[in-house]
Every structure is written in structure tokens, then in C-alpha cells.
TORMAR-633902 format. One record per residue (C-alpha): residue number from 1; residue in one letter; x, y, z. Coordinates in steps of 0.5 Angstrom, whole numbers, plus 500, padded with zeros to 3 digits. Layout:
// TORMAR-633902
NUM, a, X, Y, Z
...
//
This chain:
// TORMAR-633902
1, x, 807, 505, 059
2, x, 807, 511, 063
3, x, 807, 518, 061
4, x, 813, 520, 067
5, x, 818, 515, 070
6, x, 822, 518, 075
7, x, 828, 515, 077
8, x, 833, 516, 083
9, x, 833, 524, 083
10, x, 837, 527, 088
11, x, 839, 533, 088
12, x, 844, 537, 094
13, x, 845, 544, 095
14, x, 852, 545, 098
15, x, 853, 541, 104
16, x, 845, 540, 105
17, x, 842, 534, 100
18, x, 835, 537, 098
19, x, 832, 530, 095
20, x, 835, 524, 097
21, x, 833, 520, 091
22, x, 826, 520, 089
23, x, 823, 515, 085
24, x, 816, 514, 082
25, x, 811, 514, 075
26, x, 805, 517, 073
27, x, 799, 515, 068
28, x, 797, 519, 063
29, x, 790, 523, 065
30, x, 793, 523, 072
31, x, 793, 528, 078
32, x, 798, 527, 083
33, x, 798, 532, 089
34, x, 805, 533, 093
35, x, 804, 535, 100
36, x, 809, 535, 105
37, x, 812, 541, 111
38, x, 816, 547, 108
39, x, 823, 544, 106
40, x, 822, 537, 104
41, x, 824, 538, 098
42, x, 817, 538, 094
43, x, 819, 545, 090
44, x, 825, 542, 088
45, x, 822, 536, 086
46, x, 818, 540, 080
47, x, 824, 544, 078
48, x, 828, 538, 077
49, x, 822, 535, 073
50, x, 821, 541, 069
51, x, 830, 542, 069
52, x, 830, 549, 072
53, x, 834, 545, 076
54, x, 839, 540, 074
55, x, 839, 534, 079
56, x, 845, 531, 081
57, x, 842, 524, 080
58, x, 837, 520, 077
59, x, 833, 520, 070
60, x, 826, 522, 068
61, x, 823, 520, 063
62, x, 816, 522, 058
63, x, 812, 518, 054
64, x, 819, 513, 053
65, x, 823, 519, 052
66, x, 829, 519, 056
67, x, 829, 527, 057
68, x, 834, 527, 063
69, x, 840, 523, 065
70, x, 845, 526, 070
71, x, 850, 522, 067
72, x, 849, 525, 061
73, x, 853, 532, 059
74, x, 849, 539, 059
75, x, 844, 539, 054
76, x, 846, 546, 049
77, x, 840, 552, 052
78, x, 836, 550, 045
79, x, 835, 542, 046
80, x, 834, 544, 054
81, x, 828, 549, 052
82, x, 826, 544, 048
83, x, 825, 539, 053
84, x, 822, 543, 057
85, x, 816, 544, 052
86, x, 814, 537, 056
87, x, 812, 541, 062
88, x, 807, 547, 063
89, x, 809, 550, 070
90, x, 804, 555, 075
91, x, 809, 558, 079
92, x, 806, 561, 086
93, x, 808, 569, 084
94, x, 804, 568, 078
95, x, 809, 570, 074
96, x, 807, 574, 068
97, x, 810, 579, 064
98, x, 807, 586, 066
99, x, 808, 590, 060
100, x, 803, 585, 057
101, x, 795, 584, 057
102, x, 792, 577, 059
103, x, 792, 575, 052
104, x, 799, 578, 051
105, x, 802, 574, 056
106, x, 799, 567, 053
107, x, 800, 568, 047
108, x, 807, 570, 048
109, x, 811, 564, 048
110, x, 807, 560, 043
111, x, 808, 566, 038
112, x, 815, 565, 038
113, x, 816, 557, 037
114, x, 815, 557, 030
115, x, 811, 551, 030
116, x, 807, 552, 023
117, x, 800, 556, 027
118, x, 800, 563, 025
119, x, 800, 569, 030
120, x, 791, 569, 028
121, x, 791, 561, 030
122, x, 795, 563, 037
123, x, 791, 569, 039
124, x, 784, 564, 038
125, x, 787, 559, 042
126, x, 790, 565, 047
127, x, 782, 568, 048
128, x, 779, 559, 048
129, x, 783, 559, 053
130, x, 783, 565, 057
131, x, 775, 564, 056
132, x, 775, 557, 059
133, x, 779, 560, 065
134, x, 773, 565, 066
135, x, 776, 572, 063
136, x, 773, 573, 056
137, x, 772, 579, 058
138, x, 778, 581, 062
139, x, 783, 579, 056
140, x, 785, 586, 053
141, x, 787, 588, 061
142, x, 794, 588, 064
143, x, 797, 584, 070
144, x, 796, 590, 074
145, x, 789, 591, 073
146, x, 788, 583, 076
147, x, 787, 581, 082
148, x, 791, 575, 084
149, x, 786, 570, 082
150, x, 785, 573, 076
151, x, 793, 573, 074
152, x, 793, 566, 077
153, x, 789, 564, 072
154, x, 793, 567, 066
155, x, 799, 563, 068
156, x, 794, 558, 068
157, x, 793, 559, 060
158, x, 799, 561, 059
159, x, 802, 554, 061
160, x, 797, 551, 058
161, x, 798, 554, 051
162, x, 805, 551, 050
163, x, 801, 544, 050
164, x, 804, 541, 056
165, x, 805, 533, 056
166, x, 805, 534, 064
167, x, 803, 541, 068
168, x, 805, 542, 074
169, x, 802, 547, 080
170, x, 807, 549, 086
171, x, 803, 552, 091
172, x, 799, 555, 085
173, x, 794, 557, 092
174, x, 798, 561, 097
175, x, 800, 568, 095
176, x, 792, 569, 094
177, x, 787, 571, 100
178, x, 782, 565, 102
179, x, 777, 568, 097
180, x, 781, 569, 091
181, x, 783, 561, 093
182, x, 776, 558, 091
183, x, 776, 560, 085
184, x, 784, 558, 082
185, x, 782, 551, 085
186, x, 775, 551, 081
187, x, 779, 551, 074
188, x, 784, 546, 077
189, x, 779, 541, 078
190, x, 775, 543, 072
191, x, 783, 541, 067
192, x, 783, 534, 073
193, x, 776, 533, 071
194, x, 778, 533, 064
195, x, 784, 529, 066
196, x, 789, 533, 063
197, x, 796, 530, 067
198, x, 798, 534, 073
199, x, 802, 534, 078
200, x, 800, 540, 084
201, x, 804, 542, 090
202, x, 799, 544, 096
203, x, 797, 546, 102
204, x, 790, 545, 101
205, x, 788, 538, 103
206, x, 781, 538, 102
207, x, 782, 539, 095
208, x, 788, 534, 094
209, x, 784, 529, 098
210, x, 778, 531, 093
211, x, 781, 532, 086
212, x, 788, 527, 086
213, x, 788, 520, 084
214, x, 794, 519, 088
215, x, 798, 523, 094
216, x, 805, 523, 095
217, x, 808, 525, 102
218, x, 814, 528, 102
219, x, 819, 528, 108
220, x, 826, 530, 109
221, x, 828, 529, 101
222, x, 825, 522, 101
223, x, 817, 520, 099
224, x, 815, 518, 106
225, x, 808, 515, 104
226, x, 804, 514, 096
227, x, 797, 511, 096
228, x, 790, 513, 094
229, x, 789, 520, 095
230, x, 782, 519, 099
231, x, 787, 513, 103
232, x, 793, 517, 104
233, x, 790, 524, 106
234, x, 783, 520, 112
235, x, 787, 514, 113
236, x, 795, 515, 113
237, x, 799, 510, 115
238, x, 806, 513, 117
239, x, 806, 516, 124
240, x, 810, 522, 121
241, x, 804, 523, 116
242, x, 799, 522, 121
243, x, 803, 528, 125
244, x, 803, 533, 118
245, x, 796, 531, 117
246, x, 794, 533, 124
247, x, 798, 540, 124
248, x, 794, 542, 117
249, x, 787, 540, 120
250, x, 788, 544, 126
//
């Protein structure tokens, strides 16, 4: 069974429909990268994925649960964050609250659950995982005093402490200089190779070609190309692929 079955999502702003019925599924362990020009609709997509925005249409469903049906009514705050739980998400801007320290910052929300893990089990979680992201030695430091790769890979941390089924990426490398870059990506593809689920937004495609199993290319709303990463990104068979492709490597 797959651990994530999208079906039909459609998703309209105004006048402007955004997504135009997107369909696809996901094994668990897999990396899927979504690559596609600005507007496609990708970032919509993963915000419809983890219901910070609600499609029009469709039904997504984890591990055969039905966490999402547009014909169904509007689930009450605490049924939606509590769905939410399934998806980890790592936003462009990082995202993380100033007035924390690292630590502060990934052990806040797990120490809110109430799930049965005292605030001393949280907080050794909390520092494994900040030293798995390289910064045993900059837990105790606030956001302010990180620079942007540093904080990228808190928000990191921090959606991995929540024990996502899926984690999502979008864009997780474009608010960072190109020599901040490298260093985000390392751990992205150090959780791939530990074949933790994901699904990454990216610009960088030398990187989804490497590190995903599958690509998915967006266009206009709609998923114009999927196949094997190697194969979509070095041999694509749409035109319009083509083109987008040539444009990046430019």
C-alpha cells in the first residue's frame, strides 16, 4: 500500500485555477522532487498536502487513511492539527521563532502534544537531533545569531521532531547564498539515504537528479512528466520539459 495517495486535487484562487487535478502516489522511503517554473503550482500543492490550504477538490489519503476529502465538511482546528501531524514541512524562510534558542525552537511543539514523552525525553531528542544536523555545538544560540544555513537546518529538526510520516521541502535552498546551499542539501540527502519519506520542492536539479527516486514535472496546474529521476531530468520526454530543463542549465 502506499504511504500517500493523491487524488484529483484542484485547487482555484479567485478566477485563476492554481491546480487543475493532481493525481499521484508514493511508497514509503521514497523521495519525490517536484520541479516546475514559478506559478505552476507546486507550493500550492504541498500546502494542500499538509491542509494549510484547503483544495477545492480531491482526496489525499496516508497510510489508508482518508486524511482529506473536499466533499467532506470542514474538520474542527483540533481534528485539522492533528491530521497535520503526518507531514513535517520546511519552508523557504525557515520560519523559526526568534525568542527561542535551536533547542527552544525544536522542542517547542513536541513539548505541547501531550503525548506521554516527558519535557527531559524531548529535549534528548531535541539535542540528537540538532547534533545529527551538525549544530551540537550551536543549541543553546538564537536564531539571530545563525546564518541561514544554520537555521534551515533547525527547521529541519524541528519538523522532524514532530515524526512526520512525509516531510516536505519547498524550496528549502533559495532564501541561502550558494555557499550556505551545499550544506542544507548534505543533510537532505543524508535523511534520503536514510530513506526517510519526502517530497522536495527544488530549483536545484543536479541535486533531484542525484537524490530522488522519482521527479515530478509541473506545468500550468497539472503534472505534465513523472518517471525516474535520472530519466526525467537527462532524458525528458515532453517538449515543455525539455525547454524548462534547457532554461535551468543555462
Amino acid at each position: 500500500m502506499p504511504i500517500l495517495e493523491v487524488n484529483n486535487i484542484k485547487k482555484k484562487f479567485e478566477n485563476t485555477e492554481i491546480l487543475k487535478g493532481i493525481s499521484f502516489s508514493m511508497e514509503e522511503g521514497q523521495t519525490i522532487s517536484i520541479i516546475g517554473s514559478s506559478g505552476s503550482g507546486k507550493t500550492t500543492l504541498l500546502r494542500c498536502l499538509n491542509l494549510l490550504e484547503r483544495a477545492d477538490e480531491g482526496i489525499i489519503t496516508v497510510r489508508g487513511e482518508k486524511i482529506f476529502d473536499a466533499a467532506d465538511e470542514l474538520d474542527s482546528p483540533e481534528i485539522l492539527r492533528e491530521k497535520r501531524l503526518h507531514f513535517g514541512m520546511v519552508f523557504q524562510q525557515f520560519n523559526l521563532f526568534p525568542q527561542y534558542t535551536a533547542l527552544g525552537n525544536v522542542t517547542l511543539a513536541p513539548g505541547l502534544l501531550n503525548d506521554g514523552r516527558s519535557m527531559a525525553e524531548i529535549e534528548k531528542m531535541g539535542k540528537e537531533l540538532l547534533d545529527q544536523m551538525g549544530l551540537s555545538d550551536r543549541m543553546n544560540n538564537y536564531p539571530h545569531q545563525l546564518s541561514g544555513g544554520q537555521q534551515q537546518r533547525v527547521a529541519i529538526a524541528r519538523a522532524l521532531a514532530m515524526k512526520p510520516d512525509i516531510l516536505c521541502f519547498d524550496e528549502p535552498t533559495s532564501a541561502l547564498d550558494p555557499e550556505l546551499t551545499g550544506e542544507v542539501l548534505r543533510v537532505i540527502r543524508e535523511l534520503a539515504n536514510k530513506h526517510m519519506t519526502m517530497i522536495i520542492v527544488t530549483h536545484e536539479m543536479a541535486f533531484a537528479r542525484d537524490v530522488a527516486d522519482e521527479v515530478i514535472f509541473m506545468d500550468e496546474g497539472i503534472i505534465l512528466e513523472k518517471g525516474p529521476a535520472k530519466e526525467v531530468i537527462t532524458n525528458p520526454k515532453q517538449e515543455r520539459t525539455k525547454r524548462f530543463l534547457q532554461r535551468m542549465n543555462s
